[in-house]
Residue frames relative to the residue before (quaternion, step in Angstrom):
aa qw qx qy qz dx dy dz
X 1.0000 0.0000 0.0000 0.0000 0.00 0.00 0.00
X 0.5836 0.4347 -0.4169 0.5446 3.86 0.77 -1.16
X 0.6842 0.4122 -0.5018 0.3319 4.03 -0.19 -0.69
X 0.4981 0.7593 -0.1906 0.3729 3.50 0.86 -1.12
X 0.7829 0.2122 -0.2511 0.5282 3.31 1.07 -1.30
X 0.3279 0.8781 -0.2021 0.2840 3.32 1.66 -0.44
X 0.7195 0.5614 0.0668 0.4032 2.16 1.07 -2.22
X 0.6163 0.5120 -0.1571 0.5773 3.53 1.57 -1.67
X 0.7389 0.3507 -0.3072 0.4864 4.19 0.63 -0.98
X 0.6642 0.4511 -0.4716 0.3647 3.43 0.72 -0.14
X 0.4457 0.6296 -0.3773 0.5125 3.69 1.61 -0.43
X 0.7021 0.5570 -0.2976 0.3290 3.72 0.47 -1.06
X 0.5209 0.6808 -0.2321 0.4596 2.77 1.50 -1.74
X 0.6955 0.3856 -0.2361 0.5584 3.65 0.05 -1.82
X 0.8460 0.2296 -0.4163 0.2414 3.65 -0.68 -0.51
X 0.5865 0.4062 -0.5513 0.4326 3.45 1.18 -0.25
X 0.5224 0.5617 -0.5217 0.3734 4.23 0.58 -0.47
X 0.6924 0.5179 -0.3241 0.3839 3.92 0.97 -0.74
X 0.6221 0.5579 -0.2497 0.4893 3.44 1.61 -0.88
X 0.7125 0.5395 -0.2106 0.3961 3.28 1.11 -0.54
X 0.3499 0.6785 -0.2815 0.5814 3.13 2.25 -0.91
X 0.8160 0.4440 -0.0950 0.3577 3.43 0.15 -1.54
X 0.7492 0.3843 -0.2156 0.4945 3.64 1.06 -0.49
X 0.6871 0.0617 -0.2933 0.6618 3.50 1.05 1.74
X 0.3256 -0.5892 0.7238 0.1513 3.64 -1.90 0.67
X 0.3993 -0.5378 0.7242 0.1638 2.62 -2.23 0.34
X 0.0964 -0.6272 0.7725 0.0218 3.97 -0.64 1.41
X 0.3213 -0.5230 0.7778 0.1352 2.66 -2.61 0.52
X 0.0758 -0.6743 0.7170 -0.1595 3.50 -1.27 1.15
X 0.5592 -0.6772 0.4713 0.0812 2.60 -1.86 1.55
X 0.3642 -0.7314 0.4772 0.3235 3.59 -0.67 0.45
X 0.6412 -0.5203 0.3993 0.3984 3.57 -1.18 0.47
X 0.5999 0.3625 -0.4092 0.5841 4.00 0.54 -0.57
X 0.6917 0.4506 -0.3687 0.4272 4.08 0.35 -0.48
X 0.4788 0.7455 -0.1970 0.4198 3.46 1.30 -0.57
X 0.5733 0.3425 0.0928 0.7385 3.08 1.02 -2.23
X 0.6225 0.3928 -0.5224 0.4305 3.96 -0.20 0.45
X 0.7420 0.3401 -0.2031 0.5408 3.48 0.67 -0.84
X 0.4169 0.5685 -0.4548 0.5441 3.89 0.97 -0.32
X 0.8368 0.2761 -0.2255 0.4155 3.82 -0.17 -1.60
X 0.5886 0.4597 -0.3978 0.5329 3.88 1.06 0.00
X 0.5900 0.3467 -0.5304 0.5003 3.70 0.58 0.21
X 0.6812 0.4324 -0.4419 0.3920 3.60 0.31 -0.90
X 0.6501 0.6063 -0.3696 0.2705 3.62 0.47 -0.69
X 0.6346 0.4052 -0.2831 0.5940 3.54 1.56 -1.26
X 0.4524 0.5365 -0.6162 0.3575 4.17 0.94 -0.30
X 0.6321 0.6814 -0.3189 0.1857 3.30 0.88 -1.77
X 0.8090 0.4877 -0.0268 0.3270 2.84 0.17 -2.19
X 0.6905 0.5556 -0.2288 0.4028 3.32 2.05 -0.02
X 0.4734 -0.7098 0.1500 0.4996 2.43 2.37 -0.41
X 0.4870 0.6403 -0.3458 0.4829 3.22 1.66 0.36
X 0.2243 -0.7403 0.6066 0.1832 3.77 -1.27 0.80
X 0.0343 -0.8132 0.5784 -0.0544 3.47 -0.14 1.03
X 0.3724 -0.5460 0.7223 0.2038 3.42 -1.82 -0.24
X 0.1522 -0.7988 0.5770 -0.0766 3.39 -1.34 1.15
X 0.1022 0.7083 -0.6984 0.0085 3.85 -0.39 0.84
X 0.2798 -0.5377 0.7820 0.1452 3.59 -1.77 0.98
X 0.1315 0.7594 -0.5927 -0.2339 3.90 -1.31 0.29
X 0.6689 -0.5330 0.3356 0.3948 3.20 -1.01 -0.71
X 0.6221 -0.3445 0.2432 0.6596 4.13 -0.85 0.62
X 0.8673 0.3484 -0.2705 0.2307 3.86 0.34 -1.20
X 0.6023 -0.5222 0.3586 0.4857 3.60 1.69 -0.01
X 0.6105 0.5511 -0.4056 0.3987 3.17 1.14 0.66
X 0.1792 -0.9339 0.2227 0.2146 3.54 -0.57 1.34
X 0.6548 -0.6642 0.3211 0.1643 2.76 -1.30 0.89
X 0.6761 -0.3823 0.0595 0.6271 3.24 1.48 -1.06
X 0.3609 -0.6017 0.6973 0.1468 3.77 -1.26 0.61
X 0.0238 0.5876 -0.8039 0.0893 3.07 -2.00 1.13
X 0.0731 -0.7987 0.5951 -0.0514 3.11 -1.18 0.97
X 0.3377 -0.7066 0.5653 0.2591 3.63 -0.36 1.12
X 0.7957 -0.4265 0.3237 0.2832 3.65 -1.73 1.03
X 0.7656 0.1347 -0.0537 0.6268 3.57 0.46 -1.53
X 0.3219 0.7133 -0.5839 0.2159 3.80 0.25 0.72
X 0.4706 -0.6453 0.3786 0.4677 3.37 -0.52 0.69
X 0.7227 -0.3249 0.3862 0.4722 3.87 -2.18 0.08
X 0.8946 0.3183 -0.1761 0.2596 3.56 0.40 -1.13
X 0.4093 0.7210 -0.4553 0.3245 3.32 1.46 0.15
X 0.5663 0.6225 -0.3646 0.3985 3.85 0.94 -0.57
X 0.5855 0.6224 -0.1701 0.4907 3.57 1.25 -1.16
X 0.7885 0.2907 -0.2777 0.4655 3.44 0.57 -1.74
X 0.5074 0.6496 -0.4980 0.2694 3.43 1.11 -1.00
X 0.8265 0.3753 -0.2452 0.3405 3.62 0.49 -1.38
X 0.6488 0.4931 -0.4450 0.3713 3.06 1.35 -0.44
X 0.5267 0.5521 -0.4587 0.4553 4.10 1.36 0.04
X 0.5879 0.4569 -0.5288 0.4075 3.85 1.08 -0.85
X 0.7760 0.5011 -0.2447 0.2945 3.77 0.66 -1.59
X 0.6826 0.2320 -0.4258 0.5467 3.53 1.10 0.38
X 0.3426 0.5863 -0.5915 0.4346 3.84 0.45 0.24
X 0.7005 0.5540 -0.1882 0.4087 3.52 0.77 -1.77
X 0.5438 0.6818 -0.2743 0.4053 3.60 1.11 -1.17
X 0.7916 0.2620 0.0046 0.5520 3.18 -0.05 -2.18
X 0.2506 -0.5904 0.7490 0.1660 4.15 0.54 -0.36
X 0.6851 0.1688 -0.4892 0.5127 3.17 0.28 1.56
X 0.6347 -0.3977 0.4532 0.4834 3.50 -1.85 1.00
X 0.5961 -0.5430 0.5665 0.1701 3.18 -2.32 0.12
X 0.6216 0.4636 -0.3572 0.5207 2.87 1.58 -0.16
X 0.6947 0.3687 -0.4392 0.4343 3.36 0.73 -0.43
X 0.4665 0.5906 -0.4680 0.4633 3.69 0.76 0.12
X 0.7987 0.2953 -0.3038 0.4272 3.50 0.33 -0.39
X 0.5740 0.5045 -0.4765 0.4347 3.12 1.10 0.41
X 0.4575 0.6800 -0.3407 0.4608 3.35 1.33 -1.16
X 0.9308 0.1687 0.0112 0.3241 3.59 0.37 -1.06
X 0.1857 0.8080 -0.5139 0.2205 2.89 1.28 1.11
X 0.6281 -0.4402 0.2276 0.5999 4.13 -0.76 0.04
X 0.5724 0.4288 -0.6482 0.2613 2.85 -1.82 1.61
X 0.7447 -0.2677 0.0063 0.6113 3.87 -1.11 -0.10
X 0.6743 0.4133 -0.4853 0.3728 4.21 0.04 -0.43
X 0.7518 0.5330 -0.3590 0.1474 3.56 0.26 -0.85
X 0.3119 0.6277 -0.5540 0.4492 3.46 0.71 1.53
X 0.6392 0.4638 -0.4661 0.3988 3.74 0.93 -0.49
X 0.3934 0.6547 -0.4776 0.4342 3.48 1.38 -0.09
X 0.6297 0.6482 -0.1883 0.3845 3.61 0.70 -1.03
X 0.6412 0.6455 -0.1996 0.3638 3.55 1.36 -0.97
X 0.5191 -0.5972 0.4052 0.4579 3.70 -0.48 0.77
X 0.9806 0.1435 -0.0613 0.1188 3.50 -0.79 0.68
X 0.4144 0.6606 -0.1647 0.6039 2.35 2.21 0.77
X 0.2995 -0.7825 0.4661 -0.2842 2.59 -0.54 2.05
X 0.2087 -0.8686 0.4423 -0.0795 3.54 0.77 2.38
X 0.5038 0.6913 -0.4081 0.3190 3.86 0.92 -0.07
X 0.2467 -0.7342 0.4286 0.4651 3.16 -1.14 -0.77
X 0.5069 0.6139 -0.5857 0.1526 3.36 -1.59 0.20
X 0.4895 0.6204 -0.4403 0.4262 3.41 1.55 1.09
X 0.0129 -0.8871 0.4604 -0.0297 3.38 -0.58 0.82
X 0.2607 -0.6957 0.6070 0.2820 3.99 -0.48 0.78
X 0.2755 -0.6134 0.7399 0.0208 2.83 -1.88 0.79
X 0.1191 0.7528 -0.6347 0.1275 3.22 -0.70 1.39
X 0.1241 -0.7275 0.6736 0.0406 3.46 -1.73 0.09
X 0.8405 -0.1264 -0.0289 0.5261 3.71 -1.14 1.21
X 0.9111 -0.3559 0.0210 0.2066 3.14 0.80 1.28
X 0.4580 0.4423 -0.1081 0.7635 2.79 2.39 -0.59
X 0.5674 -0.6099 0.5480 -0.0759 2.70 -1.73 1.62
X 0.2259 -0.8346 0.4977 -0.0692 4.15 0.76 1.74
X 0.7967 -0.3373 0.3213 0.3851 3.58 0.47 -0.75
X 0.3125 -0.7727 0.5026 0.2295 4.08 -1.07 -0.67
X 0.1565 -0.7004 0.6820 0.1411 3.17 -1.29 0.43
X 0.0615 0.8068 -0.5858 -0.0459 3.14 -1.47 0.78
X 0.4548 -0.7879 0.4101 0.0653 3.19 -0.96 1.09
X 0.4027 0.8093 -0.4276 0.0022 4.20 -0.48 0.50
X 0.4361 0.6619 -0.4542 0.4066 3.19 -0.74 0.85
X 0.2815 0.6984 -0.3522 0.5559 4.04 1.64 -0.35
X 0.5880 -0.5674 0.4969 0.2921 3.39 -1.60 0.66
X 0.7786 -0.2146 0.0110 0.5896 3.36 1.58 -0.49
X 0.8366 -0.3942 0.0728 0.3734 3.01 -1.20 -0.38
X 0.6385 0.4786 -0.2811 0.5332 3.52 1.50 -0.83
X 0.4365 0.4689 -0.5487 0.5372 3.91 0.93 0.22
X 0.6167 0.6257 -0.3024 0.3697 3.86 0.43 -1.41
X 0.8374 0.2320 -0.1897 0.4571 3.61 0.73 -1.05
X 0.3886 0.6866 -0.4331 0.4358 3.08 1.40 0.19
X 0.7004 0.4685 -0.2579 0.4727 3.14 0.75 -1.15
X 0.4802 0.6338 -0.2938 0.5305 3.79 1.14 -1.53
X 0.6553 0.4014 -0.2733 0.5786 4.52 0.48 -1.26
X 0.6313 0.3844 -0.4122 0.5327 3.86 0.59 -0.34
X 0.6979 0.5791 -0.3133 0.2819 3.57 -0.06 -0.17
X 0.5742 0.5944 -0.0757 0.5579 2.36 1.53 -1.68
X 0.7391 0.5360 -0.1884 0.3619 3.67 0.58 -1.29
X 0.5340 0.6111 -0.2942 0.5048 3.59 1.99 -1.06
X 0.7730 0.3194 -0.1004 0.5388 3.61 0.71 -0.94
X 0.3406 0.5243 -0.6774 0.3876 3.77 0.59 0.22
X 0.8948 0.1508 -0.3481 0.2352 3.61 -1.18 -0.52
X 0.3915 0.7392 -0.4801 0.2643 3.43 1.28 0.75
X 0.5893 0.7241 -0.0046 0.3584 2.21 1.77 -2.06
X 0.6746 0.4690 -0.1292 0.5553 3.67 1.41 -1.15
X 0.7788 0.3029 -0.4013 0.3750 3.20 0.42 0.30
């Protein structure tokens, strides 16, 4: 009989330890100096192309992390930049492919949504599979200069990111 109950509280034990397992996650998140590593490698390739741009890095949830703005960038590049990192970050998909995704037909209301930002130069930043955060880029002749620059950032901090 004494194993028996044993047997039953150690069962309890495990499933409430499994229920508890189960009622929260474990996220990865970029640090601020990792953040600003990939921030100052976008501005650098904006640079060296001859473009004055604005850069925002956020977090998985669209929260930023940091902004850089080049001297003669325009007033509004700071704005669009984040508003390309924070929906890149949103949908966990580039801005460019969003605006293709939603050109006129059944998507093209999310266009429509406060703060969303259908262009390109928005880019997720993931590692092992999980979705870390965004970088967005404005101020490029357009958008595919923008994510160019956004893929340079990104590219400075890939093999941090992997290990």
């Amino acid at each position: 009989m004494r194993i028996l109950i044993t047997a039953v509280a150690m069962g309890l034990w495990f499933s409430t330890a499994a229920q508890a397992a189960d009622a929260t996650i474990t996220i990865r998140v970029m640090t601020p100096e990792t953040a600003l590593k990939a921030a100052q490698a976008a501005l650098k390739k904006c640079r060296d192309s001859g473009f004055q741009v604005a850069v925002a890095v956020v977090d998985r949830m669209g929260v930023v992390q940091v902004l850089l703005r080049d001297r003669f960038a325009g007033a509004h590049t700071p704005r669009m930049a984040r508003a390309k990192a924070w929906t890149a970050a949103s949908f966990r998909t580039s801005t460019s492919e969003l605006a293709k995704s939603t050109q006129a037909g059944p998507q093209s209301g999310v266009r429509e949504l406060p703060g969303v930002v259908a262009v390109g130069g928005g880019l997720t930043i993931e590692a092992s599979g999980s979705t870390l955060g965004a970088i967005g880029v404005s101020g490029a002749p357009g958008g595919r200069e923008d994510e160019a620059c956004a893929a340079a950032g990104i590219a400075a901090i890939r093999e941090d990111l992997e290990l």
